[in-house]
LOSE-761837 format. One record per residue: residue in three letters; z, y negated, x negated of N, C-alpha, C, O in turn. Coordinates in steps of 0.2 Angstrom, whole numbers, plus 5000, padded with zeros to 4 digits. Each point is the difference from the previous one (the first is absolute). Layout:
BEGIN
AlaZYXZYXZYXZYX
...
This chain:
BEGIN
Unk485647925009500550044997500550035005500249965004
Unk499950114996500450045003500949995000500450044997
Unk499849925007500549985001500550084999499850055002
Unk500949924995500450054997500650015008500449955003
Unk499650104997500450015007500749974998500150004994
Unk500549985012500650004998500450064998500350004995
Unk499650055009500550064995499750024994500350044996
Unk499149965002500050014995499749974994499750024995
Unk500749915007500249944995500850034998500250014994
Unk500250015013500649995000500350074994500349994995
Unk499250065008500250074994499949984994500550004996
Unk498749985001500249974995500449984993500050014994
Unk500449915013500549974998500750054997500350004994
Unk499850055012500450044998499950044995500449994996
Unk499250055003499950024997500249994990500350034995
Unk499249895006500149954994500749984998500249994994
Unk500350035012500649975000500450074995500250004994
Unk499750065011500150064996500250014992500550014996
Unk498949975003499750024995500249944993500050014994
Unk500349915009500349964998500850014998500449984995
Unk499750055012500950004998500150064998500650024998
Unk498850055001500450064997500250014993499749984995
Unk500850045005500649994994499750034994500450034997
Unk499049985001499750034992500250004997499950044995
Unk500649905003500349974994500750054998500250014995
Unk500150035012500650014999500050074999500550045001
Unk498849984995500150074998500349994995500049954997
Unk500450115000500350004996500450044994500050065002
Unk500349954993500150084997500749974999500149944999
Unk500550125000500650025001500450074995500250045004
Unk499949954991500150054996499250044999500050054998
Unk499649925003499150034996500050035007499550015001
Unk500849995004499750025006499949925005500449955001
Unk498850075003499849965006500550005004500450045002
Unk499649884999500549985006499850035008499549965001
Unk500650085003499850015006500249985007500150065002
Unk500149895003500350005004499950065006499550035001
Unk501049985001500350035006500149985007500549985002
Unk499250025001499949975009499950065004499650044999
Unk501249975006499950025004499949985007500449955003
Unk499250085001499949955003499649945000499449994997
Unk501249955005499749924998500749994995500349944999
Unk499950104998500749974996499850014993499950064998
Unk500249894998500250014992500650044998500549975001
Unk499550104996500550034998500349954993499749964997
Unk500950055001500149974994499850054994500050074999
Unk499949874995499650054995500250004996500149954997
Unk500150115002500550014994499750074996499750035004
Unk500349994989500050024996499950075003499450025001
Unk501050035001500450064999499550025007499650055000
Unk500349895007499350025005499749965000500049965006
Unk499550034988499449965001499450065000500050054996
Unk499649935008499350084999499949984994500149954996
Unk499750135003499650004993499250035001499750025005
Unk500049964988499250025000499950074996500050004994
Unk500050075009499850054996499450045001500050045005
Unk499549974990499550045004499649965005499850045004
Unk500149904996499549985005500350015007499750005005
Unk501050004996500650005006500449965000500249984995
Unk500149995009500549985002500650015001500149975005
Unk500350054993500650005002500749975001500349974996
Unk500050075012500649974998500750035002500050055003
Unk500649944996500650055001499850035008499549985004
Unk500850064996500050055005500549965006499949995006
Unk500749994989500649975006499849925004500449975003
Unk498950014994499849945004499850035005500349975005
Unk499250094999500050015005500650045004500150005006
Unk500350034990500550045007500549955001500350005006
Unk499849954990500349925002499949975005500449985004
Unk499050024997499549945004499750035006499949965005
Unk500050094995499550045005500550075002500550024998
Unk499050005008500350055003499850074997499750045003
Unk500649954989499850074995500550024999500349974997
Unk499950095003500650035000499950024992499450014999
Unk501150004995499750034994500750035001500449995004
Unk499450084988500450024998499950014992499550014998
Unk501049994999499850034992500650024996500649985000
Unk499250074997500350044995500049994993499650034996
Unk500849945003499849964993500350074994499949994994
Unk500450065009500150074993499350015001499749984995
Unk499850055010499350025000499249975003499550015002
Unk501249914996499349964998499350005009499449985000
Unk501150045004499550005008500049985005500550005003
Unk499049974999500149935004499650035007499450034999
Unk501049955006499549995009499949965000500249974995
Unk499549995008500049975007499850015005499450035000
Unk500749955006499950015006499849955005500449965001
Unk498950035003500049955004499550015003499550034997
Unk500349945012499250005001500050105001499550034999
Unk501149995003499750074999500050034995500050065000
Unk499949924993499650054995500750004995500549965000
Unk499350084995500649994994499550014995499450045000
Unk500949934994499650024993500950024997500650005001
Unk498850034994500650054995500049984993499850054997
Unk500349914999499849974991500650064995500649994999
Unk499050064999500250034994500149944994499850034995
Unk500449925004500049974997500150004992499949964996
Unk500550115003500150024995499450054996500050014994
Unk499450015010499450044999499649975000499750004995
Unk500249925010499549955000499550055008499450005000
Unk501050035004499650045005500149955006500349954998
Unk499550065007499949965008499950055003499550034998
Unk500949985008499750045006500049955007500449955000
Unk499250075005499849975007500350045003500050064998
Unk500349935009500350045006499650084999500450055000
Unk499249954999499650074999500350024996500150075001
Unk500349924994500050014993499450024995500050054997
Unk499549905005499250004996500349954992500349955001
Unk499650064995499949974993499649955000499450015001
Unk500949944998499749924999500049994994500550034997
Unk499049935000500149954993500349945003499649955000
Unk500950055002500449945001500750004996500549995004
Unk499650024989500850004998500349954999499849944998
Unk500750065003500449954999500450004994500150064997
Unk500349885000500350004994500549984999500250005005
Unk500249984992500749994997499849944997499650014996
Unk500649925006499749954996500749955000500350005006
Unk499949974990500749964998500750045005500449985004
Unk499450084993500650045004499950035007500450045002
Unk499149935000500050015008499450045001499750014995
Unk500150025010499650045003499449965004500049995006
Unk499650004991499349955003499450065002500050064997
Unk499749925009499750025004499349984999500049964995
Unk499350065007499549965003499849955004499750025004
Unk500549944996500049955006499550015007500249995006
Unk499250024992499449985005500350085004500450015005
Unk499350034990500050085003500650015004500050025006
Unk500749974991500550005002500149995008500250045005
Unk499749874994500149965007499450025005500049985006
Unk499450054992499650015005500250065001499950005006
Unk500250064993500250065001500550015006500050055004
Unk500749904993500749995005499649975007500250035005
Unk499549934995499549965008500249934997500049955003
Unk500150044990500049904998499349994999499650034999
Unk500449895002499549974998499949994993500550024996
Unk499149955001499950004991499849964998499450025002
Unk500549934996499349964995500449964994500549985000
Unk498850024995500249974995499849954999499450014999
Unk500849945001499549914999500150014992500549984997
Unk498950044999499849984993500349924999500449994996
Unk499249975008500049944995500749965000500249954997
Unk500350095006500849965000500550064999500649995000
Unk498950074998500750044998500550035006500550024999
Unk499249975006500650025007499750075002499550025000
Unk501250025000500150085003500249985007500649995002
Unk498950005001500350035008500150055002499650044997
Unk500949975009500150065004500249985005500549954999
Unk499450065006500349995006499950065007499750055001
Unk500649915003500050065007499549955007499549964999
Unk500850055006499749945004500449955001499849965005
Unk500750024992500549955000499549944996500249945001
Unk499450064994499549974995499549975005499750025005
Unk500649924992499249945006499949964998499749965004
Unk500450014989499649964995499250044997499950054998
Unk499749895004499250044996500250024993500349964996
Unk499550085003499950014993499649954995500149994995
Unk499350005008499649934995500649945000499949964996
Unk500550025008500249944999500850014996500449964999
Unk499950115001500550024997500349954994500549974999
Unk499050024995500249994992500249935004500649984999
Unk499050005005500149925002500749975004500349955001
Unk499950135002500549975003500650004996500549974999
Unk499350084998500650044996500149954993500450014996
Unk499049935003500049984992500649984997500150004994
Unk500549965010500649974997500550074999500450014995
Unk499650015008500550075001499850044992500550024997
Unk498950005002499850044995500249974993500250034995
Unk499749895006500049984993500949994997500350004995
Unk499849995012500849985000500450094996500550014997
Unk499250025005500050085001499949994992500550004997
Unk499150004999499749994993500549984997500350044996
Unk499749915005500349944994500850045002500250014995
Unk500350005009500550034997500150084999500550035001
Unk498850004999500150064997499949994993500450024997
Unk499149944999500249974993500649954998500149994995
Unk500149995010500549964997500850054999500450004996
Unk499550035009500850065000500050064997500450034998
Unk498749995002500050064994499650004993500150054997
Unk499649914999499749984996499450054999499550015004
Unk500750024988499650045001500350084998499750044997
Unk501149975004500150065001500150015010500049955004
Unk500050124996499950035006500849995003500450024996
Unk499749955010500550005003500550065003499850055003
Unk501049944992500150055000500250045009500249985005
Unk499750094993500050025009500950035001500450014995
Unk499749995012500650055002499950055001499550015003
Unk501050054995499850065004500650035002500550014996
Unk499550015011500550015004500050085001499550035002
Unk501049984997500250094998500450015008500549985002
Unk499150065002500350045002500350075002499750064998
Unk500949935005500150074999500250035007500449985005
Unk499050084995500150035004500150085005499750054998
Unk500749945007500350085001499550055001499650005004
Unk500550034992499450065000500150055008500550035002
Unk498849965001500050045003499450075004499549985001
Unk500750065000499650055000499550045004499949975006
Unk499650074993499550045006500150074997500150034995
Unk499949995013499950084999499550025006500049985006
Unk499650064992499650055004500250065002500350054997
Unk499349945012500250055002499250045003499749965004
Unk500250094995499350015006500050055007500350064999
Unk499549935006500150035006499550075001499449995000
Unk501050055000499450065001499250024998499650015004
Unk500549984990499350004996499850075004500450045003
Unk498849964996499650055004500050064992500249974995
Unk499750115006499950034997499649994993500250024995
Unk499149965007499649984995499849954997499649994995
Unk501049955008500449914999500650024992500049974994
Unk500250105009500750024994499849994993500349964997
Unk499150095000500249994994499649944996500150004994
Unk499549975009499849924998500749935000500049954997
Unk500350085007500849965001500450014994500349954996
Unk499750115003500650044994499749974994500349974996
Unk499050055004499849984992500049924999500149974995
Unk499750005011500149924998500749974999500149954997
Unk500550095007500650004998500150014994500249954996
Unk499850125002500150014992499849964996500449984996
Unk498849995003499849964994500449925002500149964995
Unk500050045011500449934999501150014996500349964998
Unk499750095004500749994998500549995006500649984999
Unk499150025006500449995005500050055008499650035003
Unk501449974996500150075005500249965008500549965002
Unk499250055001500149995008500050055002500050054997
Unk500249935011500350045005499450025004499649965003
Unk500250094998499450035005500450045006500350064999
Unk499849925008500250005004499550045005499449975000
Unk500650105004499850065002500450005008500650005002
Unk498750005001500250035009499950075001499750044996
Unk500649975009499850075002499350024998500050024994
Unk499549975009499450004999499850024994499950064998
Unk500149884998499950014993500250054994499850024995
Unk501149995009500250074997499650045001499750014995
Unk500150015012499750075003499249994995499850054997
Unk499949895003499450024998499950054994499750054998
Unk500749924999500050044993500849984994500149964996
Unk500050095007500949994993499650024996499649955002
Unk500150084994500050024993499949914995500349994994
Unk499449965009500149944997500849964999500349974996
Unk499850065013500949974997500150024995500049964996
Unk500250095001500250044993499849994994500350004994
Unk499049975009499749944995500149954996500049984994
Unk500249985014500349954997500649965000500149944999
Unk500450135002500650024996500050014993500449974996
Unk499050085002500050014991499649934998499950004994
Unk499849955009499749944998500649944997500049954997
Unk500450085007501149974999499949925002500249954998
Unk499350065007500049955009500550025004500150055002
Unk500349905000500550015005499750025006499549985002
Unk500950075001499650025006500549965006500649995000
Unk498850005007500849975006499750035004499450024998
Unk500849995009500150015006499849925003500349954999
Unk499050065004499549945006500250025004500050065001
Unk500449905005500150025007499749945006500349954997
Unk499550035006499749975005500449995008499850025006
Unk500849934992500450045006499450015009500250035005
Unk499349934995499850005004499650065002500050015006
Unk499850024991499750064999500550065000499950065003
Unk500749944993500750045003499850035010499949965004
Unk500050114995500250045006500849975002500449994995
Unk499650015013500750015003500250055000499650045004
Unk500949994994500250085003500450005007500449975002
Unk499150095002500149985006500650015003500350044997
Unk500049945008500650015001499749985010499749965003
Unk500850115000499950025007500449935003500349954998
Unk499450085007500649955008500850014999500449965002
Unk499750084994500750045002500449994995500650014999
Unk499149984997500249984992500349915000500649984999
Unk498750005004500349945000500450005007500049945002
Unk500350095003500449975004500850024997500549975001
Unk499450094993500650014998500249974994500350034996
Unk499449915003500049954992500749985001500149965005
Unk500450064990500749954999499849925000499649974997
Unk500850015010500049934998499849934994499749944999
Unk500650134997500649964991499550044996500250034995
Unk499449995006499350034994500249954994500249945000
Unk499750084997500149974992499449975000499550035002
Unk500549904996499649954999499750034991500450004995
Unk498850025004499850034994499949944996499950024994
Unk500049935007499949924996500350014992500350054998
Unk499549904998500150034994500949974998500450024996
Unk499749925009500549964999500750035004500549985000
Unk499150075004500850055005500150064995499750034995
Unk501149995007500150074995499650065006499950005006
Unk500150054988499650035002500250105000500550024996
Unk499150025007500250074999499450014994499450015001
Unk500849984992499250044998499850065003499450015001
Unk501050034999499750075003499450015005499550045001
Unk500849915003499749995008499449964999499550015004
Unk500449954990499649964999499250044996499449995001
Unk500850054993499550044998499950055006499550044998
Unk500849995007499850055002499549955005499650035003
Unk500349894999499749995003499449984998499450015003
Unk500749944990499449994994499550075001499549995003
Unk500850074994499650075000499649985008499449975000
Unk500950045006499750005006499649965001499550035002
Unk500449904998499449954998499450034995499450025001
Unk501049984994499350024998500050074991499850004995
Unk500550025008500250084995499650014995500350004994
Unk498949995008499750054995499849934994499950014994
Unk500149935009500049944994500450024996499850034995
Unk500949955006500849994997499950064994499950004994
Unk500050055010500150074997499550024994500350014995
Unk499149985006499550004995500249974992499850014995
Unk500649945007500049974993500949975000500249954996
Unk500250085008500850004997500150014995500449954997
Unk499450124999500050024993499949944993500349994995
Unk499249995009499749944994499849935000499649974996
Unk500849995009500049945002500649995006500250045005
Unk500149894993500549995006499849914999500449955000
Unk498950055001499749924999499749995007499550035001
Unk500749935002499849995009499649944999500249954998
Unk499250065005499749955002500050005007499950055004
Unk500349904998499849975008499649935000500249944999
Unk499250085003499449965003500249955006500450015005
Unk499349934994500249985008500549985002500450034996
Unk499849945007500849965004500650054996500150064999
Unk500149895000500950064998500350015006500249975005
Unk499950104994500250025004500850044998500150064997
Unk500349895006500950044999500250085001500450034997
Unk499249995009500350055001499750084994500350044997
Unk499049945003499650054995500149984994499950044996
Unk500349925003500449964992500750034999500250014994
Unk500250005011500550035000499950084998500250034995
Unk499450005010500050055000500050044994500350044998
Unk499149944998499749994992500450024994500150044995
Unk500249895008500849994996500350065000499950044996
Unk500449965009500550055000499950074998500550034998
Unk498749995001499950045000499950014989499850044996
Unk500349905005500050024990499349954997499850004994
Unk500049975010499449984999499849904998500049965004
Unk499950034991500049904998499449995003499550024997
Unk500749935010499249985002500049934995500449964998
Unk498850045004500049924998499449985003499650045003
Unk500349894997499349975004499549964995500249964996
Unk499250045004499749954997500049945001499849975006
Unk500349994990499849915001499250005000499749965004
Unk499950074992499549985003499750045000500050034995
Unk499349995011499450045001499550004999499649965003
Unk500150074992499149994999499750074998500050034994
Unk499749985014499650055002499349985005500049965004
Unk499550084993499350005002499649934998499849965004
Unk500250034990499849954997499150035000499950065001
Unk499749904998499250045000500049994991499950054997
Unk500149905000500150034992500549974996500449955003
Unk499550074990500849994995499949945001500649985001
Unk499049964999500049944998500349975007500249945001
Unk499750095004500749955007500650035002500549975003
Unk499450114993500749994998500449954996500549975002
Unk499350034991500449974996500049935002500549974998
Unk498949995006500249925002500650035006500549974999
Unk499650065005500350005006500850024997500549995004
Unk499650044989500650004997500349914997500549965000
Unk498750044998500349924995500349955005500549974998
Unk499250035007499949945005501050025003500549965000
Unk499450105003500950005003500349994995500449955000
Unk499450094993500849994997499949934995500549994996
Unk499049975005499949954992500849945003500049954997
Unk500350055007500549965000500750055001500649975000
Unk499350094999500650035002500550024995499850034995
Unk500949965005500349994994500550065002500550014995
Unk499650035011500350075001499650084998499450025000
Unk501450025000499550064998499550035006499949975005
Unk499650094992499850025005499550035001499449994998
Unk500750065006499950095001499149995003499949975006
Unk499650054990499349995003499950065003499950054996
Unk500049965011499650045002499550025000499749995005
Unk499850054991499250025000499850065003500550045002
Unk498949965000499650075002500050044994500249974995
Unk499550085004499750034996499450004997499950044995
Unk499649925008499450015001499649994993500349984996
Unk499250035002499449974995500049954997500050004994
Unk500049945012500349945000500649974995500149964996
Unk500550105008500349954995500350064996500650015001
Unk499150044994500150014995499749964995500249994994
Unk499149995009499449944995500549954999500249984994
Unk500149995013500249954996500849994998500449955001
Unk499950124996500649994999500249964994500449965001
Unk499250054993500149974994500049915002500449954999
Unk499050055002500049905002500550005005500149945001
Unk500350105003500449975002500650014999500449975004
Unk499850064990500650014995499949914996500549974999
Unk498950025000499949944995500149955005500249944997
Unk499750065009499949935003501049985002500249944999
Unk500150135003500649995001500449984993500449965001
Unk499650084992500149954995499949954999500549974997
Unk498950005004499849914999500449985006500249945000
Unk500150095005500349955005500850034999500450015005
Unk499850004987500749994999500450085002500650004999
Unk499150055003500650065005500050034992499849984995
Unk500650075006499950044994500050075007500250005006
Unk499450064989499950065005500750045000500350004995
Unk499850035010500650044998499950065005499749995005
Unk500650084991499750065003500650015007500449965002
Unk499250115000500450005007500650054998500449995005
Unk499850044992500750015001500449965000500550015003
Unk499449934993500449964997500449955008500649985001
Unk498950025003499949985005500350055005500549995004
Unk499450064995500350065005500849975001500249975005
Unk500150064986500650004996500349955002500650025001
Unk499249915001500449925002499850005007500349955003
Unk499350095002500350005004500550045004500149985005
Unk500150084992500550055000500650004999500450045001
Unk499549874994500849985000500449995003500650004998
C-alpha cells in the first residue's frame, strides 16, 4: 500500500478544517434582504443596514462611499443630477445614475449602472473595484464582499475562519438593534458657496472658428476668444463674426514674443535718471504710456480697440505690460487653468476632472480651438456641473474685473 506523503496529509487536514469552521450557518436575511458581509482588506466593516451589499441582477453591490473611504478613490456626486465619478489607478468611470448609463475613461457605454438603494448610491462591486486597480472576490459559502489593495494578506480560503466570531458577533447585533425595520439614517445637508467657470479660447485657426461658434451657441455659453496679431491678419472677416456670435472678443499678447522697440546708443545715454517707473503699482503718464503700448506692439492694440479692452496675458505676469494695458483702457486677466493640445475629447475632459475635482475657487479655463475641444465642450460643461461650478458668461467676468 502506497504510503500517504506528509504534506499532503497535512493539506487535507486543512483543508477539512476549512470547511469545518466555515460559518454556513450565518447566512442570513434582514428585512427580506441577504445578510452580506464586507471585508476590506483583512478587516470586518461594521454591518449595518443603510451599507450592507445588496444582490440585484445577478450583481453585487455596494455603496460607492465604502471605496472613496477606504482606498485611494477619489469620488464626486451630484445628487440634483444624479452623477457620480470616481477616479483611481488612472481611470475614471462616470455613473448616469439617473439614466441607468456607465461610461469608461473613453467615455465607451458600459452595462454597468449603478442604483439609488436605501438612499444611497450603490455601485457594482467586482466591475467597480477591478476597474479602479482593486482586488474582488466573492466567497459564496460565508457571504463576504472583499476588496482590497496590497495592504490584504489574509488567504481568502481561510478568511470565513478567521473572521468567524467577528461576523456572528456583527449578526446578532444587527438583529438585536435593528429588528426588522431598517435603521434609521442621518442626512447631513451641506451647504455650499457656489462657485464658478468660465471659458476662454486662444486664437482658434480660421477653419477652427465656426465649429467653435456653433458648439458655443447650441450650449448657451459666451466666452472670451482672445486674438493675436496673426490671427487678426489671417482673416478679420471671422472677428466680425464672432462679434455677431455676442462672444467676447480679447486682445492674446505673449510678452515674450513682444518686439523691443529699438532704441539707439544715444537715447539711452540721454535716459532721465528719474524715467518714470511704468509698473502697474507707480503713478504713471498715461499719455506716455499708450503712446508706448501703440510702439510695442500697434498693430495688435489697434486692430481690435474698437471692440474689446479684454487683455489676455500668457505666461509670467508681467507688471510692467500689465501696466501698460491698464493704462491704456484695457482689463487684463490670467487663466487659472490651461488645456491645450489634448489628442481627443475624452483626455480633455479627465485632464479637466482630475485638476478641478477637489477645487473649490473660481476659474477662467483656457482652451484651444481645436475639433477637439469643440467635441468635447458639452461633456465638459457636464463634467464641471457634477464638480459643483456653475458656468458664467464672460462679460460678466469682464464687468467684475473692471471694478
Amino acid at each position: 500500500m502506497k504510503k500517504i506523503r506528509f504534506p499532503v496529509l497535512m493539506l487535507a487536514v486543512l483543508f477539512a478544517a476549512v470547511l469545518f469552521f466555515s460559518p454556513r450557518t450565518q447566512a442570513a436575511t434582514y428585512n427580506g434582504e441577504t445578510v452580506y458581509y464586507t471585508v476590506l482588506n483583512d478587516t470586518l466593516m461594521p454591518l449595518t443596514y443603510p451599507t450592507m451589499p445588496v444582490y440585484r441582477n445577478g450583481t453585487i453591490y455596494v455603496p460607492y462611499t465604502l471605496l472613496s473611504a477606504n482606498f485611494d478613490i477619489r469620488a464626486i456626486y451630484s445628487s440634483a443630477d444624479q452623477v457620480l465619478f470616481l477616479a483611481g489607478n488612472d481611470q475614471i468611470l462616470k455613473f448616469d445614475v439617473r439614466h441607468g448609463i456607465t461610461y469608461d475613461s473613453s467615455q465607451k457605454e458600459i452595462d454597468q449602472p449603478a442604483y439609488i438603494v436605501k438612499g444611497q448610491v450603490f455601485v457594482p462591486a467586482q466591475f467597480t473595484a477591478k476597474y479602479l486597480g482593486l482586488g474582488y472576490i466573492f466567497l459564496a459559502d460565508s457571504n463576504i464582499v472583499r476588496v482590497g489593495d496590497h495592504r490584504a494578506s489574509y488567504p481568502d480560503a481561510f478568511l470565513a475562519s478567521y473572521l468567524k466570531d467577528e461576523m456572528a458577533a456583527a449578526l446578532d447585533n444587527l438583529m438585536e438593534t435593528g429588528g426588522t425595520t431598517a435603521p434609521a439614517t442621518t442626512t447631513t445637508t451641506t451647504v455650499q458657496v457656489p462657485h464658478y467657470a468660465s471659458f476662454a479660447f486662444l486664437s482658434p485657426t480660421p477653419d477652427e472658428t465656426p465649429a467653435l461658434l456653433s458648439t458655443l451657441d447650441r450650449a448657451g455659453v459666451q466666452a472670451a476668444i482672445f486674438l493675436d496679431r496673426e490671427r487678426i491678419a489671417a482673416d478679420p472677416l471671422s472677428v466680425v463674426s464672432m462679434n455677431v456670435a455676442g462672444q467676447i472678443l480679447g486682445v492674446y499678447a505673449n510678452p515674450d514674443a513682444l518686439p523691443e522697440p529699438e532704441e539707439s546708443t544715444a537715447a539711452k545715454d540721454e535716459k532721465a535718471p528719474d524715467a518714470p517707473d511704468i509698473s502697474v503699482e507707480s503713478p504713471v503718464n498715461t499719455e506716455e504710456l499708450i503712446q508706448s503700448i501703440n510702439g510695442v506692439n500697434e498693430r495688435l492694440y489697434a486692430l481690435l480697440r474698437e471692440k474689446s479692452r479684454l487683455l489676455l496675458l500668457d505666461g509670467d505676469d508681467y507688471p510692467e505690460l500689465r501696466g501698460l494695458g491698464q493704462a491704456s483702457g484695457f482689463v487684463s486677466c490670467s487663466p487659472t487653468h490651461r488645456f491645450t493640445g489634448a489628442e481627443s475629447s475624452e483626455a480633455l475632459v479627465n485632464a479637466v476632472f482630475v485638476a478641478l475635482e477637489e477645487c473649490e475657487e473660481d476659474v477662467l479655463l483656457l482652451l484651444d480651438g481645436s475639433a477637439v475641444t469643440s467635441e468635447a465642450l458639452p461633456e465638459l460643461i457636464a463634467t464641471l456641473r457634477s464638480l459643483g461650478f456653475q458656468i458664467r458668461s464672460m462679460d460678466s467676468v469682464a464687468s467684475a474685473l473692471a471694478e
